[in-house]
C-alpha positions in Angstrom: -11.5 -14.2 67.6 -7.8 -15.2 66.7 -7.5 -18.1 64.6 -5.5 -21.1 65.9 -2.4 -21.4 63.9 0.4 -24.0 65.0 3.9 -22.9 65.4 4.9 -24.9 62.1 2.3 -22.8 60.3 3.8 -19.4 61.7 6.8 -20.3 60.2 5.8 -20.6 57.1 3.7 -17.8 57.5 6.6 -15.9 58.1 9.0 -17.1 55.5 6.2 -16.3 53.2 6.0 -12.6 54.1 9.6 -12.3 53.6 9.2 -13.4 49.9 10.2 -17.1 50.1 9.0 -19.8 48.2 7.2 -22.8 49.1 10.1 -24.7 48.1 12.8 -22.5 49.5 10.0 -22.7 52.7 10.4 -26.5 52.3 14.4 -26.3 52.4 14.7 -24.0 55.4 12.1 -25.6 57.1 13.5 -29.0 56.5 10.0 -30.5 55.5 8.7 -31.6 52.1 7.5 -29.3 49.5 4.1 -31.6 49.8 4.0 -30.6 53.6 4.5 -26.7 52.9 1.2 -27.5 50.4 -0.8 -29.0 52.6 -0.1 -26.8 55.3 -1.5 -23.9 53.1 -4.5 -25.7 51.2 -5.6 -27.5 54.7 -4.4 -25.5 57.4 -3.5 -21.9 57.2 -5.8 -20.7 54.5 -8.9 -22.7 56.1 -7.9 -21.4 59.3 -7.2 -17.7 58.4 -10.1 -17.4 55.7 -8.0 -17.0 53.4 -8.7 -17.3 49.3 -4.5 -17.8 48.4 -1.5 -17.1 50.1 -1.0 -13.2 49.5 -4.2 -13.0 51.5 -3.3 -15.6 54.3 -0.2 -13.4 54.8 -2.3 -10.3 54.8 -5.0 -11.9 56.9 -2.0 -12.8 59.5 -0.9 -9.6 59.9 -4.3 -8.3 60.4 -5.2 -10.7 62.8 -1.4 -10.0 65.0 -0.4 -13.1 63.9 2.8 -11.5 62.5 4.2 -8.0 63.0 6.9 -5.3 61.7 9.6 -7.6 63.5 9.0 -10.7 61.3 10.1 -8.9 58.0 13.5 -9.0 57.3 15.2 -6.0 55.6 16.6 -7.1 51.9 20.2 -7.4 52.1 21.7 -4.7 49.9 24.1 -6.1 47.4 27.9 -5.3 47.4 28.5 -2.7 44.2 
């Protein structure tokens, strides 16, 4: 069975598979750095069975929680 996650905690999901921070999480998500914490102590790792983040993301894609289309290519930089 799927595990439950809220939208909020797909986002971060997602920013954290793309290599972000919890504090660049925090900015872009306009939420407090405490709030990203939480969200992964209490919520998402809980949830997903997860032992640390690098597994909750793993775990997410596993389950379907996130596919190919939420990575974002790295932007090359300009020679």
């Amino acid at each position: 069975m799927k595990a439950r996650l809220t939208p909020r905690q797909l986002d971060i999901l997602r920013l954290a598979a793309n290599g972000h921070t919890d504090a660049a999480i925090a900015h872009q998500l306009d939420i407090s750095l405490h709030t990203v914490r939480d969200q992964w102590r209490f919520g998402i790792k809980p949830r997903l069975g997860a032992v640390d983040r690098t597994n909750a993301v793993a775990l997410a894609f596993a389950a379907g929680h996130l596919n190919a289309t939420d990575l974002h290519a790295p932007r090359e930089h300009a020679a």
